[in-house]
C-alpha positions in Angstrom: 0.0 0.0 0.0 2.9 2.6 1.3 4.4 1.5 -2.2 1.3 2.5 -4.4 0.9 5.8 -2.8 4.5 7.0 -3.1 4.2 5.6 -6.5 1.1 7.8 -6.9 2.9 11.0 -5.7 6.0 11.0 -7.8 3.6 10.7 -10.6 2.2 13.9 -9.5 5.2 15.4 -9.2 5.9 14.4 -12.9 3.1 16.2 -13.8 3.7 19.1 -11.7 7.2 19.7 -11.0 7.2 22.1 -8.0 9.2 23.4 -4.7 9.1 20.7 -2.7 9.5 21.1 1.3 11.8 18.5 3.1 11.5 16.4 6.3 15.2 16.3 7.0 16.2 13.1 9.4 18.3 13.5 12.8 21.2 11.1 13.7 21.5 10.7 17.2 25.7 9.9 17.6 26.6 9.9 21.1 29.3 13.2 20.7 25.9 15.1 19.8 24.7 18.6 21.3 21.5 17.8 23.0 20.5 21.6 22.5 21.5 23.0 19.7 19.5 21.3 16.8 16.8 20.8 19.1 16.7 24.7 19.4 16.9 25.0 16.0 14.1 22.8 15.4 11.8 24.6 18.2 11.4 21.2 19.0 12.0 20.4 22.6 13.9 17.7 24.5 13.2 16.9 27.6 15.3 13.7 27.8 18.5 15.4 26.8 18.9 13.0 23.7 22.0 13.4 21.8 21.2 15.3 18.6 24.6 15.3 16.3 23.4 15.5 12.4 20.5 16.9 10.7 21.1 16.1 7.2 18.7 17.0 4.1 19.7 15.1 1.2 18.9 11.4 -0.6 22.3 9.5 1.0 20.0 6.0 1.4 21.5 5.7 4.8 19.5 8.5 5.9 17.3 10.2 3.1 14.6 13.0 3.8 11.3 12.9 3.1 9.6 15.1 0.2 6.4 16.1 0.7 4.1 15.4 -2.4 0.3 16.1 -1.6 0.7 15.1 1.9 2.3 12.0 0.9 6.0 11.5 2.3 8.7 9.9 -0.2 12.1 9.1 0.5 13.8 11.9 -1.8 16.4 9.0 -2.8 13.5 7.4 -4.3 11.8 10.1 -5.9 15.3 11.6 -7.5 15.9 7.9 -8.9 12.5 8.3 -10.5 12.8 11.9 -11.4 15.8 12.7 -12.2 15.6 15.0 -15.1 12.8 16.8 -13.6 14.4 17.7 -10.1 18.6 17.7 -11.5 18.1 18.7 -15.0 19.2 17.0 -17.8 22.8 17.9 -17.7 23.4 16.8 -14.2 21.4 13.6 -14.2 23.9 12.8 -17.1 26.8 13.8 -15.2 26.1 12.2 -11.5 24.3 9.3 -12.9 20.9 10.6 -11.8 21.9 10.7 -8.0 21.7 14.1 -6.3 25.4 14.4 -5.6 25.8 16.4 -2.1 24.6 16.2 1.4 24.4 19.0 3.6 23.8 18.8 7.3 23.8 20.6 10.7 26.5 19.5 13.3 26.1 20.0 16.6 29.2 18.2 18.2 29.4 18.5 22.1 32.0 16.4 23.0 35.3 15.2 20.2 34.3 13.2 17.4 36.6 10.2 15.8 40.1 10.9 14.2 39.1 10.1 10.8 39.9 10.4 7.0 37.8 9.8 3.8 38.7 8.5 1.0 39.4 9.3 -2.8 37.1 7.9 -5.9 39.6 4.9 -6.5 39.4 4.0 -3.3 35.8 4.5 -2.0 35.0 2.4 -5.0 37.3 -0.4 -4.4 36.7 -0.5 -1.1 33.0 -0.7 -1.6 33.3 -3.5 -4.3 36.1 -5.1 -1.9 33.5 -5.0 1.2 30.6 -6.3 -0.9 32.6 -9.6 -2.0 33.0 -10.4 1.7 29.3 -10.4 2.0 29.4 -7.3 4.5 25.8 -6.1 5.0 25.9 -2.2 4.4 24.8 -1.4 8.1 27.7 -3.4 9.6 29.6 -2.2 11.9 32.2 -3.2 10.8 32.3 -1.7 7.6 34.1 0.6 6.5 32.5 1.8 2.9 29.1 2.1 3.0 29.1 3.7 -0.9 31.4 3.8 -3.8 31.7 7.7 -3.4 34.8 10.2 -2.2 33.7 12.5 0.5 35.1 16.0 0.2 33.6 18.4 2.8 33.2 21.5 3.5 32.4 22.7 7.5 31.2 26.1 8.0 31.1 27.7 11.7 27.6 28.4 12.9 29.6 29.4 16.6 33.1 29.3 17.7 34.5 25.6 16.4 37.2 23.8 17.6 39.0 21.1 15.5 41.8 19.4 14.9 42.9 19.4 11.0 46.2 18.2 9.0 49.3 17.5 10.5 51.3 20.1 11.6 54.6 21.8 10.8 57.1 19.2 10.7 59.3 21.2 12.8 56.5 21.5 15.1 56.2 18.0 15.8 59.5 17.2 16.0 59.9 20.0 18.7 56.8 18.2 20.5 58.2 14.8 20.1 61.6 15.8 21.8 60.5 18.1 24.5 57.6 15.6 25.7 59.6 12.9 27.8 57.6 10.5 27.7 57.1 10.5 23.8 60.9 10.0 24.0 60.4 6.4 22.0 58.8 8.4 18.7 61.2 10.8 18.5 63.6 8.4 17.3 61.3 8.7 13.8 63.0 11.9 12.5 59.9 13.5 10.4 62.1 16.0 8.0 59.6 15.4 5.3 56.9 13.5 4.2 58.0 10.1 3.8 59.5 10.4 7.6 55.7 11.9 8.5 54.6 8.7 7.3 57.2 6.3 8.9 55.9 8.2 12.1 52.2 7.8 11.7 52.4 3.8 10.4 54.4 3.2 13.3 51.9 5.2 16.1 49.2 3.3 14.1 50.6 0.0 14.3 51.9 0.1 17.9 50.6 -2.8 20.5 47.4 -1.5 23.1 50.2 -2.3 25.7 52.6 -0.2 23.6 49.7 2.8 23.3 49.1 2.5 26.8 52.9 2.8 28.2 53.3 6.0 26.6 50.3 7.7 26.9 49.4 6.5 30.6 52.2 8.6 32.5 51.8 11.3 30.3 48.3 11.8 30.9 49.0 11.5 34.8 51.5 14.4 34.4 49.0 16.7 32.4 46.1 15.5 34.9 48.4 17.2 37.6 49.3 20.4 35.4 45.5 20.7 35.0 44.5 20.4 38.7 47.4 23.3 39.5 46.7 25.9 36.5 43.3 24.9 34.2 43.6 24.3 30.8 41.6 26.2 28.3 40.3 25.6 24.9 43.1 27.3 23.1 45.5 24.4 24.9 46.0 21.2 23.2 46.2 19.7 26.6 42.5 20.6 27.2 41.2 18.5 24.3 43.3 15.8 25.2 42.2 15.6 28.7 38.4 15.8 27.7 39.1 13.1 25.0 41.1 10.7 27.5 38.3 10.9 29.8 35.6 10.4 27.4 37.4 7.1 25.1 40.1 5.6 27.5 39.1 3.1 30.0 41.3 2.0 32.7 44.4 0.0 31.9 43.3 1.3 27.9 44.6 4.6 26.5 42.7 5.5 23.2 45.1 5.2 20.4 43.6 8.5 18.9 45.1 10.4 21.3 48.3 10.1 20.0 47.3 11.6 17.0 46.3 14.6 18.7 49.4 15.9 19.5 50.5 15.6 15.5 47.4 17.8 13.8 46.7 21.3 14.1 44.4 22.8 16.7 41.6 25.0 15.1 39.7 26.9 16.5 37.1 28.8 13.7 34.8 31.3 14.4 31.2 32.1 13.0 31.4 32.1 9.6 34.9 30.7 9.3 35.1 27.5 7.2 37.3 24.3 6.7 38.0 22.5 3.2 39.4 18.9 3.8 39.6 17.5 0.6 40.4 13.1 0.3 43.0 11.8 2.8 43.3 14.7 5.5 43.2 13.1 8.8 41.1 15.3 11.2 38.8 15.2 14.4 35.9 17.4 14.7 36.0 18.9 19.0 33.2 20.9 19.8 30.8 23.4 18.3 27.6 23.8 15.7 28.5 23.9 12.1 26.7 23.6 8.7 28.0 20.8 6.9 28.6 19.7 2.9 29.8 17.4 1.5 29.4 14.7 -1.8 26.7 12.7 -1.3 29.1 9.6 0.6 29.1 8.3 4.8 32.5 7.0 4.5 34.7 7.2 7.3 37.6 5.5 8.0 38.4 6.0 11.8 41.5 5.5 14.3 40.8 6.2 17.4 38.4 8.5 19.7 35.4 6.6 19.2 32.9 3.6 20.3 32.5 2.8 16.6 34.8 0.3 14.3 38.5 1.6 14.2 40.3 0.4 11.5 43.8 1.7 11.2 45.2 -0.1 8.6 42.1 0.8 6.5 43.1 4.3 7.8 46.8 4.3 6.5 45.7 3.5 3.4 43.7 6.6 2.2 45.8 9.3 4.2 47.7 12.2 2.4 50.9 13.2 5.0 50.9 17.2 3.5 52.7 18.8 6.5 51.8 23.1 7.6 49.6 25.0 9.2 45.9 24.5 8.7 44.4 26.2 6.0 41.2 28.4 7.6 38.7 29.4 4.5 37.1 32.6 4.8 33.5 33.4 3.5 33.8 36.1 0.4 30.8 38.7 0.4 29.9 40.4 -3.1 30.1 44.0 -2.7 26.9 44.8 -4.6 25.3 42.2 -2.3 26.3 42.3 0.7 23.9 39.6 2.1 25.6 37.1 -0.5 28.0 35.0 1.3 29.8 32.9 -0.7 32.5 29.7 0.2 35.0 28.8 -2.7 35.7 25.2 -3.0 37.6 22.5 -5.4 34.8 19.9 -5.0 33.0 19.3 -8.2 29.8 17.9 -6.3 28.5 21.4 -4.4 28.9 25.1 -4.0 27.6 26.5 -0.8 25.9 30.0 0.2 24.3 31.6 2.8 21.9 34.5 2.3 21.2 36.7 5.4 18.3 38.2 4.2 16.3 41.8 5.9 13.1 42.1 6.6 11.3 43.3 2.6 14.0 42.0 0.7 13.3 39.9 -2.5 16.5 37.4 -3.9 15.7 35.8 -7.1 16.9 32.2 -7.8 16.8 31.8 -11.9 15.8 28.5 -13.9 18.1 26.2 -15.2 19.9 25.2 -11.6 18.7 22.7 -8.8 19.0 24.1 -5.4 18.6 22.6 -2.0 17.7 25.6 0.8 18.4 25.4 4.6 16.8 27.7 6.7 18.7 28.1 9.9 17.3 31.1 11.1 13.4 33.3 10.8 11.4 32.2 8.0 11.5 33.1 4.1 8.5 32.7 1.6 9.7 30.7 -1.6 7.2 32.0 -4.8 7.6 29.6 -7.9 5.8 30.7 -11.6 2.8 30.9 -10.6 0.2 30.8 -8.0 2.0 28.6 -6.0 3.8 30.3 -2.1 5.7 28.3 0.6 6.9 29.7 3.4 9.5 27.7 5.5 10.7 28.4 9.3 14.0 27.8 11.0 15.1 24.2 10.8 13.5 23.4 7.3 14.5 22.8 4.1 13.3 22.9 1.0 14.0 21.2 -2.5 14.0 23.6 -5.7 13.8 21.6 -9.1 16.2 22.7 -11.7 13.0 23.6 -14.1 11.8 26.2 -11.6 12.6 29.7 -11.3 11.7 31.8 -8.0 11.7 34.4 -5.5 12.9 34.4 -2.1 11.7 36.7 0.4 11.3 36.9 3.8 9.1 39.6 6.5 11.3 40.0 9.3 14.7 38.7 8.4 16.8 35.6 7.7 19.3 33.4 7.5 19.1 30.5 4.9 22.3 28.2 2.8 21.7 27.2 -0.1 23.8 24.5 -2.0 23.8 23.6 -5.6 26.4 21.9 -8.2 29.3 24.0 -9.8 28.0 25.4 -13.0 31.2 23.9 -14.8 33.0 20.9 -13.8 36.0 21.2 -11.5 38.6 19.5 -11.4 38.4 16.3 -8.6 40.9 15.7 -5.8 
């Protein structure tokens, strides 16, 4: 029955291509904010559930729901079906009729997984690889759970901490040698990247007894620095502390922490962005973020987390690029100063947020798909026609590449909106 009316409302659709407003699902990871989305959402929560990911999009691990006449389909469903209608011709060609980004909210209140994703070789040979062994696609032990590269994009909604790239070389040789009890890795000199590498296979590799004899005293020492003088966000020690506490169990360092003393700390504020591109090991810390990225959940993870850590699967897809962390800021047009606009290599999405006053009419032309987020107030959306929608805080809405509108809103807002590149970029 379910079946036959979904079938039913795509069928409407393909008679009517319209706007199409999105029930956007929430993944509840155990690092999440319990307020922030929530807020967001005006949607209260009284048990103090974890709330970590909004995400509006068709991945199948997670898809929203369009709304078509009351009826609620899967939007990974309804794209497969209607492709042409919602992408356009051009880009159903070019992404094989699958919309090609996701785009979430990230509420992270305590540290997230060291992690890396991959590149298109290897997302897609790892997928094949994991499908040969018979792994179910939920499994938690899986590691590719599609054949797609996950560039991403993370803009700050508030201050954002992270940890992204490894650092100066210099910088972690200084570390290695001036930390005592890290004495054993500074016998891997790290002059350049092959030596970064040496470094990292070999922290990777080490025994749980080897993880835990050099991270155990050294934690003991900071634990005492801490309880004389507080650390602060801004100190490396802080982050290490909270993440020892939250993943290590007695007897059991986390391996990940050692891999926090060889990335750069980051700390972005509102509106500041990060661009990690295939490879670039990094750990998301604390903070509310919008998030994009192509349309893939693959994560390969080494530490700081309940879930499967695989480092081996981990050493395979990492880039060792040495320097300072790159922060991106948001360019504003001149003419149009409510235009915010974040530059990116990825060929799958361009992100912008519009922070629309109160009156103020923003045109979106024909010809482009568009996926709006509304994180703030409400906007009215008019398509050709009779046709009006207005969306609040927390919604999101789908605009088929066929339609041309108007946004507007009464009293002011903020909304992102993410679409392809108009040209093809060039994939890293």
């Amino acid at each position: 029955m379910q079946l036959e009316t979904e079938a039913r409302a795509i069928e409407a659709f393909h008679r009517r291509p319209r706007i199409l407003r999105l029930e956007c699902g929430v993944q509840h990871y155990d690092w999440g904010d319990p307020d922030a989305i929530p807020a967001i959402l005006g949607r209260p929560n009284p048990e103090g559930r974890p709330f970590a990911e909004l995400w509006a999009g068709a991945h199948p691990d997670r898809p929203s729901q369009a709304i078509i006449d009351g009826v609620r389909v899967p939007l990974d469903l309804l794209i497969r079906d209607a492709a042409r209608n919602i992408l356009g011709q051009t880009l159903s060609n070019r992404f094989n009729g699958e919309l090609p980004f996701l785009i979430k909210i990230l509420a992270a209140a305590k540290p997230l997984s060291i992690q890396a994703h991959p590149n298109h070789t290897q997302a897609l040979l790892g997928f094949e690889r994991e499908n040969l062994e018979g792994l179910p696609r939920d499994a938690a032990i899986r590691n590719y759970r599609d054949p797609r590269h996950k560039p991403e994009l993370l803009v700050a909604l508030t201050d954002f901490y992270a940890l992204r790239g490894f650092r100066p070389l210099a910088e972690i040789e200084q570390t290695l040698v001036e930390t005592p009890e890290l004495g054993p890795l500074a016998e891997h000199r790290v002059r350049d990247a092959n030596g970064l590498a040496a470094l990292y296979n070999h922290v990777m590799r080490l025994s749980q007894p080897g993880v835990s004899t050099l991270l155990e005293p050294l934690i003991e020492r900071m634990e005492k620095e801490n309880d004389q003088e507080l650390f602060t966000p801004k100190d490396r020690a802080y982050w290490i502390l909270r993440a020892h506490r939250e993943f290590s169990t007695p007897g059991r360092a986390d391996r990940g922490l050692l891999s926090m003393f060889l990335l750069n700390l980051v700390r972005l504020r509102p509106g500041q962005a990060v661009f990690l591109p295939a490879g670039e090991l990094h750990a998301y810390l604390q903070g509310v973020g919008i998030e994009i990225m192509a349309n893939s959940n693959n994560v390969l993870r080494g530490g700081l987390t309940s879930k499967h850590v695989d480092p081996e699967a981990l050493l395979q897809v990492l880039t060792f690029h040495a320097g300072p962390s790159e922060v991106l800021e948001p360019v504003t047009d001149s003419e149009k100063p409510w235009l915010t606009k974040y530059e990116t290599p990825a060929a799958e999405f361009r992100l912008r947020r519009l922070t629309l006053d109160a009156e103020q009419i923003y045109p979106l032309v024909k010809g482009e798909m568009r996926l709006a987020l509304i994180t703030n107030g409400a906007i009215d959306i008019a398509a050709e026609g009779p046709e009006q929608l207005r969306a609040r805080q927390g919604e999101a809405l789908l605009i088929p590449a066929g339609l041309g509108c108007q946004i507007s809103c009464t009293a002011g807002a903020e909304l992102w909106l993410a679409r392809v590149p108009r040209t093809k970029t060039t994939r890293r």
